[in-house]
C-alpha positions as CSV (number, residue, x, y, z in Angstrom):
1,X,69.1,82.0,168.9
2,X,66.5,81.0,171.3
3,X,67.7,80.3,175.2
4,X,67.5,76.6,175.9
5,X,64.8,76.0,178.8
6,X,65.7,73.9,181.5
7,X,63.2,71.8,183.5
8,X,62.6,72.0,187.7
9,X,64.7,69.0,187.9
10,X,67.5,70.3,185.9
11,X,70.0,71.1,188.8
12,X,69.5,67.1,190.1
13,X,70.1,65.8,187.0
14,X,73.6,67.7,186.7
15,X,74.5,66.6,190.9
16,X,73.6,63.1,189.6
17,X,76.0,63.6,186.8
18,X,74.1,63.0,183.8
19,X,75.1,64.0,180.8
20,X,73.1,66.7,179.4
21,X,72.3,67.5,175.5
22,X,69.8,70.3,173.8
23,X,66.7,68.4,172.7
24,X,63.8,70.3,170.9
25,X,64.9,73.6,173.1
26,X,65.3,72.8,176.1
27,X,68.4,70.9,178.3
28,X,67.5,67.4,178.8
29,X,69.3,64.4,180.3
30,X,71.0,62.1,177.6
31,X,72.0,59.2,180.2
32,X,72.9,59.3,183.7
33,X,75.0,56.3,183.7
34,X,74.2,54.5,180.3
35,X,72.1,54.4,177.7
36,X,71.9,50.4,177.7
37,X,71.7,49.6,181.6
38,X,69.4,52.0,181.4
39,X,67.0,50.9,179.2
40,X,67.8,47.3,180.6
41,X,66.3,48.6,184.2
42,X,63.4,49.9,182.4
43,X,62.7,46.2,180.6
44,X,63.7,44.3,184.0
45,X,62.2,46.3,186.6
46,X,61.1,49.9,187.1
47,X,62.9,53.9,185.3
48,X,62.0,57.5,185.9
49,X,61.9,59.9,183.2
50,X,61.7,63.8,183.6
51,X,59.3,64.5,180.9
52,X,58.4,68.2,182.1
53,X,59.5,69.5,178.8
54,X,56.0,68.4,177.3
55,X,53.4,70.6,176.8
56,X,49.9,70.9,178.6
57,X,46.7,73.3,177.2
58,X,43.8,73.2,179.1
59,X,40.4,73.8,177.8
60,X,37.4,74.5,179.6
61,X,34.7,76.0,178.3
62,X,30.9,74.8,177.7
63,X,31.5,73.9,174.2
64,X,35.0,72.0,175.1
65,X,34.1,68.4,173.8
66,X,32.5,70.2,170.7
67,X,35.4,71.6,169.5
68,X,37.4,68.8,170.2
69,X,35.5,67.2,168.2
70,X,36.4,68.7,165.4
71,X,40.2,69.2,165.3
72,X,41.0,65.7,167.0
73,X,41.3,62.1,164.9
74,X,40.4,59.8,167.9
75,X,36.8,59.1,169.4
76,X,36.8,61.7,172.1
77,X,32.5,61.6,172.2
78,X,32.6,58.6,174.3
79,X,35.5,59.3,177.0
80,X,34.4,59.6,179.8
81,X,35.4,61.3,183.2
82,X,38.8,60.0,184.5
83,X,39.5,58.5,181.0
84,X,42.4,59.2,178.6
85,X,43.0,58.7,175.2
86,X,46.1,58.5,172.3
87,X,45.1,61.2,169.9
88,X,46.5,63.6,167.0
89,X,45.7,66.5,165.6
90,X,45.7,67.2,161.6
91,X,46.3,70.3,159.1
92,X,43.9,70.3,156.1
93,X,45.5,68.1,154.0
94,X,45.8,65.6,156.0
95,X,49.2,65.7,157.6
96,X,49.9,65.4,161.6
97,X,50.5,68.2,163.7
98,X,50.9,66.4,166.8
99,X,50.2,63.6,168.4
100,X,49.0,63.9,172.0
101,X,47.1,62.4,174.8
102,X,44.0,63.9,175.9
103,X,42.2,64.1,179.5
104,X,38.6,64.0,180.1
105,X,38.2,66.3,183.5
106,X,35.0,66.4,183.2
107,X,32.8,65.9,180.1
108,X,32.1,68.0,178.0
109,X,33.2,70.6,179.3
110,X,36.8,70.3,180.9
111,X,39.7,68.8,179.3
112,X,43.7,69.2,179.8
113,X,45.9,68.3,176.4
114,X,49.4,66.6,177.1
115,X,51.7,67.9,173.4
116,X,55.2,67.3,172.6
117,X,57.1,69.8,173.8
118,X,58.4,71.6,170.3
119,X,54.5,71.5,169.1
120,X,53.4,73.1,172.4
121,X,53.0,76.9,170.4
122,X,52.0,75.7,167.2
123,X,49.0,73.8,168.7
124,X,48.3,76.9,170.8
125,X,48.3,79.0,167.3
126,X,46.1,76.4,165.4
127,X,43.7,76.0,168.0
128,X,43.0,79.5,169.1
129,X,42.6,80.0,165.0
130,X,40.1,77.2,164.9
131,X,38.2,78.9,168.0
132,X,37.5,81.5,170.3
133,X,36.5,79.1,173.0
134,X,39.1,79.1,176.5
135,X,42.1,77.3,175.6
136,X,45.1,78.4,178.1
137,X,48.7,77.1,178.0
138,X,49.1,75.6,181.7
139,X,52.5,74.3,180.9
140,X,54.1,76.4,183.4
141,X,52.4,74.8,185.9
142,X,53.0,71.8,185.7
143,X,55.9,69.0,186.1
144,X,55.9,65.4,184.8
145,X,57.4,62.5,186.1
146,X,57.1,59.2,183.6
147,X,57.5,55.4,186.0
148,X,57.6,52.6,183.6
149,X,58.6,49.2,184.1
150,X,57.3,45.9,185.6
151,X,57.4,47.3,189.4
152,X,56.0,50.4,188.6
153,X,53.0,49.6,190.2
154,X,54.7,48.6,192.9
155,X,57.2,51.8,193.1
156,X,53.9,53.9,193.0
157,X,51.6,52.6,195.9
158,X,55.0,53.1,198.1
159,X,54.2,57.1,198.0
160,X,50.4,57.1,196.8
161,X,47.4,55.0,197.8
162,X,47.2,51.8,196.4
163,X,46.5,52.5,192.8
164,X,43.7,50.9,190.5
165,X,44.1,52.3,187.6
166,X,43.4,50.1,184.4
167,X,45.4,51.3,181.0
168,X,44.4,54.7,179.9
169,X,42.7,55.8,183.9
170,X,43.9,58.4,185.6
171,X,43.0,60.2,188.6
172,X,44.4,62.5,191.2
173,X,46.0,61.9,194.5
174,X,48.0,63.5,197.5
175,X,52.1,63.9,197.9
176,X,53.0,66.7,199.9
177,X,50.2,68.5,200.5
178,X,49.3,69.0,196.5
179,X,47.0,67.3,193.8
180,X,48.9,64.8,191.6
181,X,47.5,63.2,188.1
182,X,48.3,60.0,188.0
183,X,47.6,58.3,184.4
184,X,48.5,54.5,183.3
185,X,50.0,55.7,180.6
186,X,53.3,55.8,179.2
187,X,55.7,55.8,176.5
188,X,58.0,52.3,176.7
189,X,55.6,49.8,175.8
190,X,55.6,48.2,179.5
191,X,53.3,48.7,182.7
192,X,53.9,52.5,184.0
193,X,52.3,55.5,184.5
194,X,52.9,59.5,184.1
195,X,52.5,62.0,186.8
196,X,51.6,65.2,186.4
197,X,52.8,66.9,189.5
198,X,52.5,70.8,190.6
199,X,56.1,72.4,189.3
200,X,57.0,73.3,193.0
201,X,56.7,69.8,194.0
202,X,58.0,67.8,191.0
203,X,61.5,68.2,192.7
204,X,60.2,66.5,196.0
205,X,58.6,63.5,194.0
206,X,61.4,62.6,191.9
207,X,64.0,63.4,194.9
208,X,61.7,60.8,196.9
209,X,61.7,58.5,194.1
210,X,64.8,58.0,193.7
211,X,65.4,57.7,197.5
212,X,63.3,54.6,196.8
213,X,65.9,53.1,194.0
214,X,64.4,53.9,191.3
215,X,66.6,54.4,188.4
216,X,66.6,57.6,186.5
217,X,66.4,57.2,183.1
218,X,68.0,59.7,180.0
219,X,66.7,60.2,176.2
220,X,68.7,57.8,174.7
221,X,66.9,54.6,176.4
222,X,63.6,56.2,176.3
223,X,64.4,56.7,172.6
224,X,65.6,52.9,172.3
225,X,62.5,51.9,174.4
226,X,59.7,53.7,172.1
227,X,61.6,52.0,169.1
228,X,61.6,48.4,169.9
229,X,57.9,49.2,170.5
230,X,56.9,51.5,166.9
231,X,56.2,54.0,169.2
232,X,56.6,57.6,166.4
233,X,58.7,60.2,167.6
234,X,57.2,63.7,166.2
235,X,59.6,65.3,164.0
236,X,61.9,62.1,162.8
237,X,58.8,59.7,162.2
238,X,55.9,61.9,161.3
239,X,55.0,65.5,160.5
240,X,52.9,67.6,158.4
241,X,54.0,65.8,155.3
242,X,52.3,62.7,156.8
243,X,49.0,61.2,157.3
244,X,48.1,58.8,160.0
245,X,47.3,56.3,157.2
246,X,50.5,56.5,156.2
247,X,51.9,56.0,159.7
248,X,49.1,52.8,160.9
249,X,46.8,54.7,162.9
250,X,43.8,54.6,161.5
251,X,42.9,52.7,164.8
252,X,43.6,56.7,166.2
253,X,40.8,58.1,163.9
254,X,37.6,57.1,165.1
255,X,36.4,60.3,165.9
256,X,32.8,60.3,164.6
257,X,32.6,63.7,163.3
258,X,34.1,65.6,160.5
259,X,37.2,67.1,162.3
260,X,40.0,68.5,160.1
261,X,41.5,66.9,157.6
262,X,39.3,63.6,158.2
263,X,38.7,63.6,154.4
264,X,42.3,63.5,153.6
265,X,43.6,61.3,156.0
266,X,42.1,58.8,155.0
267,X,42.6,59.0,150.9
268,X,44.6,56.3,149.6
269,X,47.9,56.7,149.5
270,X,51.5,55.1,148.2
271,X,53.5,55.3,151.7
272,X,53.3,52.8,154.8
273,X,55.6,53.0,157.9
274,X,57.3,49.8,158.4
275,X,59.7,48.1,161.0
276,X,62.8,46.9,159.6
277,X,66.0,45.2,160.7
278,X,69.1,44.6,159.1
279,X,70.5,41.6,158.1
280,X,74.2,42.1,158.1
281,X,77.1,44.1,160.3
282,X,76.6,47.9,159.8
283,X,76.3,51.0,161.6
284,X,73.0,52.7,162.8
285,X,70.3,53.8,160.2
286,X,69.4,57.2,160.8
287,X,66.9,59.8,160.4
288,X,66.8,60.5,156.8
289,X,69.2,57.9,155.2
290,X,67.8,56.3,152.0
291,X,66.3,53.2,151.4
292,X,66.3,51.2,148.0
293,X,65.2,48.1,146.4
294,X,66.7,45.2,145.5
295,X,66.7,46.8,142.1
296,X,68.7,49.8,143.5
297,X,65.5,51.9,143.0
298,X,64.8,54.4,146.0
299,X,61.9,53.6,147.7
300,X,61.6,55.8,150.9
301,X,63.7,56.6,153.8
302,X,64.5,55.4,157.3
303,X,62.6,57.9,159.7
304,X,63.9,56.1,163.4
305,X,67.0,53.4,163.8
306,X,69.2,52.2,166.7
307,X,70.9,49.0,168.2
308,X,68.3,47.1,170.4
309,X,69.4,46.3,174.1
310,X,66.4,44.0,174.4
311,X,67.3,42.4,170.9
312,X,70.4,43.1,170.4
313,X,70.1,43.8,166.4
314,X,70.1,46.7,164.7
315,X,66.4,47.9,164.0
316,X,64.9,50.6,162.4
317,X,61.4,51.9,161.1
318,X,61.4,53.8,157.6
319,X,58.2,55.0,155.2
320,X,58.7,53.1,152.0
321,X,56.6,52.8,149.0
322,X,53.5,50.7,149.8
323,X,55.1,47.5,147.6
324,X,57.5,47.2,149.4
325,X,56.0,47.5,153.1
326,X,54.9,43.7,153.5
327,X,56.7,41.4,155.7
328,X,59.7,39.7,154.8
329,X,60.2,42.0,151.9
330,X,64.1,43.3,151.7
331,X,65.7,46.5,150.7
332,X,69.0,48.2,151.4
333,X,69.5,50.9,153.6
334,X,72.4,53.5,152.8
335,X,74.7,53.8,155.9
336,X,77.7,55.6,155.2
337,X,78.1,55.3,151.7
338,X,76.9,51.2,151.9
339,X,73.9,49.4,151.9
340,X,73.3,47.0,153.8
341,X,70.9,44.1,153.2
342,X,67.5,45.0,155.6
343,X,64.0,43.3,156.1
344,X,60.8,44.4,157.1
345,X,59.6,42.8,160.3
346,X,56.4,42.5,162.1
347,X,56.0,44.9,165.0
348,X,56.5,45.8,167.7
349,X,60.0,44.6,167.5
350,X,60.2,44.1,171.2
351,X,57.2,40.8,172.3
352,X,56.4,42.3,176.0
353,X,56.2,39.2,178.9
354,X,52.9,39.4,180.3
């Protein structure tokens, strides 16, 4: 059994008394106080997440954007410098590998790949077999702090310059001596940003974050968050077995040449990934419970469920057989041993005020 990792802000997180669980190898924060406020403070008014667990592969070589170009879904021919982009990579037939973000350094020849954390090997290992261009893991390197919530902003130009960054922007800037990327970019559905900070000064930013109130914020609301938003989690929501038909992002494959698996992403198919909530007093659908008809006939399974703080309902999102995906329609979802009376929803769950 493999060692769990730990991340450079693992010894803060125990002094701050968090309560710490194993989450795709490494040691992670659960909550720090709980899993409600804290999702709350995220909604209301500005969270930090420790997100140094992800991945990063840098690639620069003259033939970078070329062979991009060819493993990645999105449009990655027309990003330009200081521009960032909501990507995924796919096997052959069609199912997701990953689904990442990718930063344009300097185009097209120097780009830096942010991968969930448990894909961070396999993506080497498929790339390098796709290539023999330089592609180096630079995970070590680096530590990521995630600011999300209305005052981000805010938070942010009290340590860097002030920031004008438009959605998907990043650039770099100066704490303590060291390069910082800054990107608006985040995973909570409201304003923020993610900063990818040098891992011998990631412990100073977060440490000086917090000395500005900022709340620290554990898996479980980030989790809650992403949900009330259809934001997929790798692993629960989507995986090889899935296209990004399947999951609604065709918006994510743009790219305009034939990268792999293009032709079977996009072949018709009998699946959609829809938001549901259910209708009557139960306990949480989970990963992998079954969904039925009306008619008792199964139809597909939940992939994502919790209670939403911001809604306070019980919501989920499940891949059901395409007849059954439109709004409105209900099915039952087996939670222990009952089924309890569901209906597909339109997403996000969670209406952001702007």
């Amino acid at each position: 059994m493999n060692k769990l990792k730990t991340t450079p802000l693992f010894e803060s997180h125990k002094k701050r008394g968090a309560k710490i669980v194993p989450f795709v190898g490494w040691k992670m924060p659960l909550e720090f106080t709980n899993a409600k406020k804290e999702h709350l403070s995220v909604r209301e008014s500005v969270g930090i997440f420790d997100v140094s667990h992800m991945g990063e592969i840098h690639i620069k070589d003259p033939k970078a954007l070329e062979f991009l170009s060819s493993v990645l879904t999105n449009n990655i021919q027309d990003l330009k410098d200081n521009h960032c982009q909501y990507t995924l990579m796919c096997n052959e037939q069609g199912g997701v590998l990953d689904d990442m973000i990718l930063y344009c350094l300097k185009k097209p020849s120097d780009y830096l790949l942010c991968v969930n954390a448990g894909n961070t090997e396999k993506i080497l290992k498929w790339m390098r077999a796709h290539s023999s261009i330089s592609i180096e893991d630079v995970s070590s390197k680096w530590g990521q702090i995630a600011v999300q919530g209305p005052y981000s902003k805010t938070l942010i130009e009290k340590i860097f310059q002030p920031n004008h960054l438009k959605k998907f922007q990043f650039d770099f800037a100066d704490f303590s001596g060291s390069a910082h990327l800054i990107s608006r970019t985040g995973y909570t559905g409201e304003d923020g940003f993610e900063i990818l900070s040098p891992q011998n000064k990631v412990l100073d930013l977060w440490e000086k974050l917090l000395s500005l109130k900022a709340n620290p914020i554990g898996l479980a609301a980030r989790n809650t968050l992403r949900l009330e938003m259809k934001y997929p989690l790798y692993g629960p929501d989507m995986d090889e077995t899935v296209s990004p038909v399947e999951m609604g992002l065709s918006w994510a494959c743009k790219n305009k040449s034939d990268f792999i698996g293009k032709e079977a992403c996009f072949k018709k198919t009998q699946r959609r990934w829809v938001g549901f909530e259910i209708l009557e007093k139960s306990g949480i659908p989970r990963t992998s419970y079954s969904v039925f008809s009306e008619d008792k006939e199964l139809i597909g399974n939940v992939t994502s469920g919790a209670f939403s703080p911001s809604l306070e309902k019980m919501i989920g999102l499940a891949l059901v057989k395409k007849d059954f995906s439109e709004q409105g329609r209900r099915f039952f979802v087996q939670i222990h041993g009952n089924l309890a009376l569901s209906q597909v929803v339109p997403t996000p769950f969670y209406v952001l005020n702007k």
